[in-house]
N, CA and C of each residue as an Amber inpcrd file, in Angstrom:
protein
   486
   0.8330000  -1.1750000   0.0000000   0.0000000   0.0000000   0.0000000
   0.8830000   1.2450000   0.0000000   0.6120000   2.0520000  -1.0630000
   1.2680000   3.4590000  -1.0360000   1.2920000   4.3400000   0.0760000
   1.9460000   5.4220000   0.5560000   1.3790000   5.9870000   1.5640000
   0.8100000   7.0550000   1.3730000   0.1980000   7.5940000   1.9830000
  -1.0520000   8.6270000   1.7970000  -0.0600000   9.8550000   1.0540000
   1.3250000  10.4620000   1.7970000   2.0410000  11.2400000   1.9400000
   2.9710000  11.5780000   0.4760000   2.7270000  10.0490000   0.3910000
   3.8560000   9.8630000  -1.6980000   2.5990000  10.3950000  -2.6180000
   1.7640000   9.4880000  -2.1810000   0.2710000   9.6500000  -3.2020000
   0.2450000  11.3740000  -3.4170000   0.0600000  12.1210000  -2.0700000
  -0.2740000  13.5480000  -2.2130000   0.7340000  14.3770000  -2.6030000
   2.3240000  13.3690000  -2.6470000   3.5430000  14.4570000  -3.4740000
   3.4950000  14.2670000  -5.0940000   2.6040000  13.3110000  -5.6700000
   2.8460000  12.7500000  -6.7570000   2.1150000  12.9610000  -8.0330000
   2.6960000  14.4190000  -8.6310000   2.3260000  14.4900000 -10.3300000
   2.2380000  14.0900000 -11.4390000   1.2470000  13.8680000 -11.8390000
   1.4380000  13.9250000 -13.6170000   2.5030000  13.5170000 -14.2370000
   3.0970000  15.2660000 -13.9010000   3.6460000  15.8440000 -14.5660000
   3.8530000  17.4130000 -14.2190000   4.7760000  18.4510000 -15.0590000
   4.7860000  19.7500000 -14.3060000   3.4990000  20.2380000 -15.3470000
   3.2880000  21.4800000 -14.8320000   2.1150000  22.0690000 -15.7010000
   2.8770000  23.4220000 -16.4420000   1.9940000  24.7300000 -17.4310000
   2.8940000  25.2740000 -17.4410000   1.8620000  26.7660000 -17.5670000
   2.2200000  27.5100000 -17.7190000   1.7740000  28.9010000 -17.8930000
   0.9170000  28.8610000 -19.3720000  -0.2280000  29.4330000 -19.3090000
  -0.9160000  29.8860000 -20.4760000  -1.1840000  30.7150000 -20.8600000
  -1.3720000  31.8450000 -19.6710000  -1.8500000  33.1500000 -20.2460000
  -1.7660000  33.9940000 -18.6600000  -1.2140000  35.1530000 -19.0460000
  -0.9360000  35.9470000 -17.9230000  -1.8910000  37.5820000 -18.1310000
  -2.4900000  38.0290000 -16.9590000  -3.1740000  39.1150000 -16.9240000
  -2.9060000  39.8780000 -15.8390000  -3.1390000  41.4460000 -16.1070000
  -2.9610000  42.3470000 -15.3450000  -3.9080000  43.1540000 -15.0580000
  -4.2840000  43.4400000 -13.7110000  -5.7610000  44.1020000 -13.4870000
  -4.9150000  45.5080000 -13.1800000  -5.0570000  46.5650000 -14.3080000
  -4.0320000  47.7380000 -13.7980000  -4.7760000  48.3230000 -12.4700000
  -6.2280000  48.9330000 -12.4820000  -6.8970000  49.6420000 -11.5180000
  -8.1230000  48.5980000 -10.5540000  -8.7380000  48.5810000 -10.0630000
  -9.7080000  47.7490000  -9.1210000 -10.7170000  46.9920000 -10.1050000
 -11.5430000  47.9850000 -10.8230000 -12.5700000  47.5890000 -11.7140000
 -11.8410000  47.7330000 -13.4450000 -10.4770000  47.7810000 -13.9380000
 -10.1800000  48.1890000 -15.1470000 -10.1920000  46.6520000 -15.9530000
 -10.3840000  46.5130000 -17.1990000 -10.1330000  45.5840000 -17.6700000
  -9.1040000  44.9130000 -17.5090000  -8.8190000  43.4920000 -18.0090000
  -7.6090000  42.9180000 -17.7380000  -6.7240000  43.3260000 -19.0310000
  -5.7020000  42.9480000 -19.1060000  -4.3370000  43.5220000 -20.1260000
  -3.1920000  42.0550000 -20.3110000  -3.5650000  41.3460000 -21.1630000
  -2.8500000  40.0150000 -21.5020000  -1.7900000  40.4170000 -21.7490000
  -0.5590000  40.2190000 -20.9340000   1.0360000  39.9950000 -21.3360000
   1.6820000  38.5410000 -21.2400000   2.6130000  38.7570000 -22.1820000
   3.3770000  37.3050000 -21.9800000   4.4850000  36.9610000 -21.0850000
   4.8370000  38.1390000 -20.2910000   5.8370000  38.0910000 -19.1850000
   5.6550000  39.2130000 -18.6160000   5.7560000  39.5190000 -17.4160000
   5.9320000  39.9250000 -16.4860000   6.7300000  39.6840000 -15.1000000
   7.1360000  41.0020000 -14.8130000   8.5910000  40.8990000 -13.3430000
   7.2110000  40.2950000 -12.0830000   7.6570000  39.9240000 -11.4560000
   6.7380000  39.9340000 -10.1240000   7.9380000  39.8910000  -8.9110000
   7.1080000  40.6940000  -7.7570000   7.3090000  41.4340000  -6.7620000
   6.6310000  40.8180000  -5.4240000   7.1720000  41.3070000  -4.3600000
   6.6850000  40.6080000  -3.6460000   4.8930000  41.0930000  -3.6700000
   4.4600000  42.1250000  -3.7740000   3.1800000  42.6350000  -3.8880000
   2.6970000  42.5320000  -5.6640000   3.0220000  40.9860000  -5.7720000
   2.4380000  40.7430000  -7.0170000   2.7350000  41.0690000  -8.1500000
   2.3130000  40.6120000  -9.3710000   3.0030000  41.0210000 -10.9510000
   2.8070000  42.8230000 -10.7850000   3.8370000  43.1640000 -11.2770000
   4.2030000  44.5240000 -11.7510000   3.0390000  45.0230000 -12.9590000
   2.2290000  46.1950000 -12.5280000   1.3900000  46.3110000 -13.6050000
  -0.0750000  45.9720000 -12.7610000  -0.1200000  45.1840000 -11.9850000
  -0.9800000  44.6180000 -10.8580000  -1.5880000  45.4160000 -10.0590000
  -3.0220000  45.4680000  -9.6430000  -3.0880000  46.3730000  -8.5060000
  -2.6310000  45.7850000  -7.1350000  -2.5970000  44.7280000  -7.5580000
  -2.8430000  43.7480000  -6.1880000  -1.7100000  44.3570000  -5.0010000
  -1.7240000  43.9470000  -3.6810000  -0.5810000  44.1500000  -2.4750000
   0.0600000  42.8600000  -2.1010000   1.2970000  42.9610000  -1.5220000
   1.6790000  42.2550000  -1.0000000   1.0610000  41.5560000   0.0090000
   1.3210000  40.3100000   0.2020000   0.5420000  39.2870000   1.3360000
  -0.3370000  38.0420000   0.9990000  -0.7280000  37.7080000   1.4610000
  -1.1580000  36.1590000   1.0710000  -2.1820000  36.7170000  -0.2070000
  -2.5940000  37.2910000  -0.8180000  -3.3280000  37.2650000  -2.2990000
  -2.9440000  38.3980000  -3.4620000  -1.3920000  38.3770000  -3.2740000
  -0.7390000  39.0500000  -3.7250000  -0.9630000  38.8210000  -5.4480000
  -1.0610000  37.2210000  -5.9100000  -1.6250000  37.3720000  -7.2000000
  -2.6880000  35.7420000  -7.2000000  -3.2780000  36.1820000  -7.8540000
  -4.7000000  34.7600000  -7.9430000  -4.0010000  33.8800000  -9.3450000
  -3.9970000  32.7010000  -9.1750000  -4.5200000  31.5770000 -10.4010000
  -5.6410000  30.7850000 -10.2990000  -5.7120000  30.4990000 -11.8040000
  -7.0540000  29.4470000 -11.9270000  -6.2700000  28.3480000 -12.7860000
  -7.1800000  27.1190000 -13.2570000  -6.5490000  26.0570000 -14.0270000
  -7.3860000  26.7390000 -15.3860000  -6.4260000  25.9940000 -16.5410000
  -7.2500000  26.1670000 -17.9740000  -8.3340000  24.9680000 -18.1550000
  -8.1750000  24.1810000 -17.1670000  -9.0370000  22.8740000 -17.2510000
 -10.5990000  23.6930000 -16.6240000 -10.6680000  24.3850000 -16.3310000
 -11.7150000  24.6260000 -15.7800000 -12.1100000  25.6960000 -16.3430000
 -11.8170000  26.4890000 -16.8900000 -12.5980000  27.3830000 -17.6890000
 -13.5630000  26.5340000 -18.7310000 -13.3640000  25.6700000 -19.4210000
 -14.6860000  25.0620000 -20.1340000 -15.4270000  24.3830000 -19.6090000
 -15.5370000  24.3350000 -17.7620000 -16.5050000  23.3890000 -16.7710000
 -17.1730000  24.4780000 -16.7820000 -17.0510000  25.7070000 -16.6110000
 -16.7400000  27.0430000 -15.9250000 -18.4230000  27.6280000 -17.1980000
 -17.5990000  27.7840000 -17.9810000 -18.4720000  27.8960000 -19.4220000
 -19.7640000  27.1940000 -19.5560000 -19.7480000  25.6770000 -19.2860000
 -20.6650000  24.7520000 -19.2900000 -21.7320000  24.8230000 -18.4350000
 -21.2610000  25.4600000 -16.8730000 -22.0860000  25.9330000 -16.0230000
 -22.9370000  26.6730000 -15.7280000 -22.6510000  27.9080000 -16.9790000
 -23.0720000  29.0000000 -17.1490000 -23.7100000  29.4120000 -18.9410000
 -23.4740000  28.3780000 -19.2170000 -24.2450000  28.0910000 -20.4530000
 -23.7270000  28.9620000 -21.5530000 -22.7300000  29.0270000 -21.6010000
 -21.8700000  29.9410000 -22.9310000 -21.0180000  28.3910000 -23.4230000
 -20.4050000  28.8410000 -24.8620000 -19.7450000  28.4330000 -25.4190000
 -17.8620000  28.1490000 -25.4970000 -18.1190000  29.3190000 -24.8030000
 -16.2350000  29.4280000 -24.1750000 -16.3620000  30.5140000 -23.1240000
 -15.7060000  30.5580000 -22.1150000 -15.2570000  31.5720000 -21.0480000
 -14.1060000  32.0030000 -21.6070000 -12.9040000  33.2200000 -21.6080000
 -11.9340000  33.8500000 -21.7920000 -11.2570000  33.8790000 -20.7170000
 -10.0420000  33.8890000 -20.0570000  -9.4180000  33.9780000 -18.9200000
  -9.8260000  36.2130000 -18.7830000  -9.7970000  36.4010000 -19.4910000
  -9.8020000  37.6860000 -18.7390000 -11.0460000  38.3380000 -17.9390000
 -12.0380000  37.9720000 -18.5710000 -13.2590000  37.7740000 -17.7150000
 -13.5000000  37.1270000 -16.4800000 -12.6510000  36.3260000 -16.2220000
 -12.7990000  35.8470000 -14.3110000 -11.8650000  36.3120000 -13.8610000
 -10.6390000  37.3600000 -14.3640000 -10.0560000  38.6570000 -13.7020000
  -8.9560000  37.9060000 -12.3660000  -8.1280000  36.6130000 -13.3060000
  -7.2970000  36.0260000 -12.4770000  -6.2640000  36.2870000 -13.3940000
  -5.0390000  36.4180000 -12.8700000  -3.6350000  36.9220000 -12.7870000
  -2.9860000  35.8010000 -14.1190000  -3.3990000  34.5390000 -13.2670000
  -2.2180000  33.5150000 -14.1240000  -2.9810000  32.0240000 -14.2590000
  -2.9790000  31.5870000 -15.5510000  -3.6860000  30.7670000 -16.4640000
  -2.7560000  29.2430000 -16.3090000  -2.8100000  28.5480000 -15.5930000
  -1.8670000  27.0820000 -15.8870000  -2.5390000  26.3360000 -16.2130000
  -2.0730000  25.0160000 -16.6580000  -2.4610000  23.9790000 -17.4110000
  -1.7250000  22.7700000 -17.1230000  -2.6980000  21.5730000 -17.2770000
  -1.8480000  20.2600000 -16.7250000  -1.0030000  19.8810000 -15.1640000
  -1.6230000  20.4610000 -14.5280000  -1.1860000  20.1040000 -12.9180000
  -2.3420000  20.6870000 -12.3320000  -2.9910000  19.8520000 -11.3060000
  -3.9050000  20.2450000 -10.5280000  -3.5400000  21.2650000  -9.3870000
  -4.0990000  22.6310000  -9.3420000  -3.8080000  23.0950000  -8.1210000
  -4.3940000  23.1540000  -6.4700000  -5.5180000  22.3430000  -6.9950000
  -6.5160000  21.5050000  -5.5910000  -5.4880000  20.8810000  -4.8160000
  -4.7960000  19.8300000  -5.6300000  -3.9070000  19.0210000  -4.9780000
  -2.7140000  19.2920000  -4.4280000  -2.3230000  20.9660000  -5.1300000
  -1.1430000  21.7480000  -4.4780000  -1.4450000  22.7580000  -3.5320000
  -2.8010000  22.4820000  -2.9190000  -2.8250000  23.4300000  -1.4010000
  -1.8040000  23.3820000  -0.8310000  -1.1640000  24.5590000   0.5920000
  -1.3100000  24.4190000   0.7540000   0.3340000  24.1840000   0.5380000
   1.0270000  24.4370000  -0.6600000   2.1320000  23.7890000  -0.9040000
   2.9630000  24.8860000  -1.6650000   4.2670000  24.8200000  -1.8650000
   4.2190000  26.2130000  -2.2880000   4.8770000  25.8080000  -4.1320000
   4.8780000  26.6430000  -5.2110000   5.4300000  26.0080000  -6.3550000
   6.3500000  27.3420000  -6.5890000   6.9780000  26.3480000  -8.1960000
   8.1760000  27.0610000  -8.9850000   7.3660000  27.4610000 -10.0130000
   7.0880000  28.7060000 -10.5790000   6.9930000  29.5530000 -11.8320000
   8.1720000  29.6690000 -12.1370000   9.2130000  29.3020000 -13.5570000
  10.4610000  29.8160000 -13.7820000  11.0410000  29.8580000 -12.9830000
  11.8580000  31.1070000 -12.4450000  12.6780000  31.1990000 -11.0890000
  11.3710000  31.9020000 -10.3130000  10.1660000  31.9200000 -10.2020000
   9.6220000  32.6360000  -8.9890000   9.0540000  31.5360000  -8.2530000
   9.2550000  31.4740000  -6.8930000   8.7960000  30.9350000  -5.7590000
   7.1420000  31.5630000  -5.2280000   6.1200000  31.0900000  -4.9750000
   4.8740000  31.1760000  -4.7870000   4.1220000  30.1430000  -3.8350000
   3.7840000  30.3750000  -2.9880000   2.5140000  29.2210000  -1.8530000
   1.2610000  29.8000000  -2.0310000   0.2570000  28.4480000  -2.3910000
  -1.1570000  29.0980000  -2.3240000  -1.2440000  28.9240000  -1.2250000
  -2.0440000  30.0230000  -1.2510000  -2.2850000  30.6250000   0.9180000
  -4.0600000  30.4610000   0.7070000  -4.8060000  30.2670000  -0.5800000
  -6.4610000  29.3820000  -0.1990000  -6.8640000  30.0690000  -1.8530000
  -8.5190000  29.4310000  -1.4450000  -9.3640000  29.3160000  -2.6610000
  -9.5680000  30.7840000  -2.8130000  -9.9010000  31.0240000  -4.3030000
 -10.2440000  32.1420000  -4.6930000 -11.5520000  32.1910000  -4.4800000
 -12.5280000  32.7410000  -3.7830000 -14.0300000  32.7660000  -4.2850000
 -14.5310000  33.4950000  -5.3760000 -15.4480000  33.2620000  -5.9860000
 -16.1220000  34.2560000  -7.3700000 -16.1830000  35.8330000  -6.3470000
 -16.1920000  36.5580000  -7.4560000 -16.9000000  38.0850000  -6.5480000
 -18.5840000  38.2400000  -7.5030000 -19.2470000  38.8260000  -6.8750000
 -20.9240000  39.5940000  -7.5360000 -20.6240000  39.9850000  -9.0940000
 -19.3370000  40.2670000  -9.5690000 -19.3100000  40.8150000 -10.4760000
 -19.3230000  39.6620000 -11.7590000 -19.3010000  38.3260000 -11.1470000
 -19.5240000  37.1860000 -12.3780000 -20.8030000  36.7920000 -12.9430000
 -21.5010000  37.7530000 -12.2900000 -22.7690000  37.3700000 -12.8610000
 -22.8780000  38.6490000 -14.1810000 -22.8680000  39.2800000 -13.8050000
 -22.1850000  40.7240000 -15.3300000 -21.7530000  39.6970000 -16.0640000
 -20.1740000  39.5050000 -15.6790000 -19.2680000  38.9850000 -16.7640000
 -19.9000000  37.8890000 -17.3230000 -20.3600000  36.5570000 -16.5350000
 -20.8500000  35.3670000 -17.3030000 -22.0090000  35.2490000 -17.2830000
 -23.3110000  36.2530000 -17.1790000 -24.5650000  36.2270000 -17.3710000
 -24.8100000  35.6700000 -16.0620000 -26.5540000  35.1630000 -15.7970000
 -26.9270000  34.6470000 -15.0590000 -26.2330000  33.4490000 -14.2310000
 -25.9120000  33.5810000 -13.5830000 -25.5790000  32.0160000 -12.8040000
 -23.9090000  32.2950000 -12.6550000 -23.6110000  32.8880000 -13.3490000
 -21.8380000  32.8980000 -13.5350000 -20.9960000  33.1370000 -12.0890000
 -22.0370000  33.5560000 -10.8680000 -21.5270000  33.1840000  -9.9240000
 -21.3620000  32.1590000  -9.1390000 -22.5910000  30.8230000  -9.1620000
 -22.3700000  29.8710000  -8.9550000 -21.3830000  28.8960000 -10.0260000
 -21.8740000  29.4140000 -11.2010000 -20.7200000  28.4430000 -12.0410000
 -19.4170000  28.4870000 -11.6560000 -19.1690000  29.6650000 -10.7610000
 -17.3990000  29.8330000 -10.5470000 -17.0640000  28.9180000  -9.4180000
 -18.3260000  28.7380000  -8.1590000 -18.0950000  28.3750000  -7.1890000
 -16.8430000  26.9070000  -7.1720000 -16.0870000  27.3030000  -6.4830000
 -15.4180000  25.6450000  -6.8680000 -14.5280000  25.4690000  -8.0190000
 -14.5590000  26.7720000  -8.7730000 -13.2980000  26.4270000  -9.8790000
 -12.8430000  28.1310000  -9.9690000 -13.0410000  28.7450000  -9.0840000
 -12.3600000  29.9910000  -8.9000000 -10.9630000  30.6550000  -8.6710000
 -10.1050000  29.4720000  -8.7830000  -8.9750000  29.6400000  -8.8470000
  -8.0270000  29.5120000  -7.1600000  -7.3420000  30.3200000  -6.8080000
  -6.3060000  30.2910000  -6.1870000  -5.4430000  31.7770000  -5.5310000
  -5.8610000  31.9380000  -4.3800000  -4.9180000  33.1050000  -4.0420000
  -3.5290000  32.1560000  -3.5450000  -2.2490000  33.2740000  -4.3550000
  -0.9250000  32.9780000  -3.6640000  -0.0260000  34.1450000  -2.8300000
   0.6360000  33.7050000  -2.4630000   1.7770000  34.7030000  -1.5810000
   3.2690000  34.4750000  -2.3280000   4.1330000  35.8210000  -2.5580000
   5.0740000  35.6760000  -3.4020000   6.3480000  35.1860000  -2.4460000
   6.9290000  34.1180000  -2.3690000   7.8420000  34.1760000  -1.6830000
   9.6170000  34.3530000  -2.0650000   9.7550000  33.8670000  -3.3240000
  10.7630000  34.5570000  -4.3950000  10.8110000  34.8980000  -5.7310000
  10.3380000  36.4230000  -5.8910000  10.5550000  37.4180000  -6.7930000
  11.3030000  36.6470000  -8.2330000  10.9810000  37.2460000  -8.9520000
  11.6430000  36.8110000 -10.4190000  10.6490000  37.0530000 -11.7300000
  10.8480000  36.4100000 -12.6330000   9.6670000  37.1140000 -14.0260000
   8.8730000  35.7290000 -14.5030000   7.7020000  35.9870000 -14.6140000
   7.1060000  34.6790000 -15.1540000   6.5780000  35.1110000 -16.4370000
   7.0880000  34.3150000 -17.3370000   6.4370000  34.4100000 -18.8060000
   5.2990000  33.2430000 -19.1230000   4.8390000  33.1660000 -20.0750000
   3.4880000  32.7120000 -20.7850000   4.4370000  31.1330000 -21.1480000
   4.5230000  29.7670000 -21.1620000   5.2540000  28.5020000 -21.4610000
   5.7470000  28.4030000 -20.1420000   6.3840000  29.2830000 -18.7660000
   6.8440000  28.6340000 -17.8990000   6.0590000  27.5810000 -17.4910000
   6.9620000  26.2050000 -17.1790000   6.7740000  25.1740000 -16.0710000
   6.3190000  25.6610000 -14.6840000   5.4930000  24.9390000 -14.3570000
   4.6700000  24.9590000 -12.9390000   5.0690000  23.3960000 -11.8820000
   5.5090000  23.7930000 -10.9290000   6.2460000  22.8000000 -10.5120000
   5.9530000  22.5510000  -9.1270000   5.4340000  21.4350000  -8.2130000
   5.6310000  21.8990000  -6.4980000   6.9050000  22.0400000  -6.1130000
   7.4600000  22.6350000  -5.5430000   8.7460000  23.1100000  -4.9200000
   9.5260000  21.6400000  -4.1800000   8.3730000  20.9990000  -3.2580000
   8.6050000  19.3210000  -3.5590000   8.9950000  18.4700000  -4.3660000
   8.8140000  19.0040000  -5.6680000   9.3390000  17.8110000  -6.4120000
  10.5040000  18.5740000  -7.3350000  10.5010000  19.5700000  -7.2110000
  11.8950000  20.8390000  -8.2210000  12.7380000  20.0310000  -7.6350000
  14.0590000  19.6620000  -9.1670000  15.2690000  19.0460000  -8.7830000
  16.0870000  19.7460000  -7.6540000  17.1120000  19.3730000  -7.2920000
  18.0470000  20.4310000  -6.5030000  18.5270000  21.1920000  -7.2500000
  18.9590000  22.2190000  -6.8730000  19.9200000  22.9610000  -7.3190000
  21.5800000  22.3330000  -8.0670000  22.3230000  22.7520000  -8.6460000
  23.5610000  21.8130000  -8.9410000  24.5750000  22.9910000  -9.3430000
């Protein structure tokens, strides 16, 4: 029997960056770049502050649950007004844990909840459709630039250094 502890260190695979956004002002649209510096108070360009929700992710796997829920045809990452787009690694399973973007260091510090404003963005219901696939607040713990293809990694399983 495996142990509970291997089971919960044990990926896929790494995942990687898909699409990166910047909320310049509170309510401003988002602004798709393919790299950005990040800081300890979040991607540069960001309104966000430093501290545990310094920048939000969601999975790309869930934007078409996301869609389905809410009865559209495709959702857009910039419309649920999250920071950073990954793909192919679950981040349910990386509570809680902290990962590698490129060289930036990051711990999700909890769930993102929808805000009132998804029902605007995804019509009726678009706030329950988010419930549960709303992504991810993190805390920056080492600074560096994440571009659009970086690897997503738990910090657990990143080789050593050499």
């Amino acid at each position: 029997m495996v142990a509970l502890a291997r089971l919960l260190a044990t990926h896929a695979g790494a995942g990687r960056v898909t699409w990166i956004g910047l909320r310049p002002a509170r309510l401003a649209e988002l602004v798709a770049v393919t790299e950005v510096e990040v800081t300890e108070a979040g991607l540069t360009g960001d309104h966000a502050r430093a501290g545990r929700r310094a920048l939000t992710l969601i999975q790309a796997e869930h934007l078409p649950v996301i869609a389905a829920l809410c009865r559209q045809d495709h959702v857009t990452p910039d419309l649920l007004r999250r920071n950073i787009v990954v793909e192919g690694i679950n981040l349910t399973a990386l509570r809680h844990s902290r990962l590698v973007i490129g060289g930036v260091e990051i711990a999700l510090t909890g769930p993102c909840p929808p805000c009132s404003r998804m029902e605007k963005a995804l019509g009726q219901g678009g706030y329950n459709a988010m419930r549960g696939h709303g992504g991810w607040y993190a805390e920056v713990i080492r600074p560096g630039r994440i571009r659009v293809g970086h690897t997503v990694v738990s910090k657990a399983s990143e080789p050593p250094a050499t």
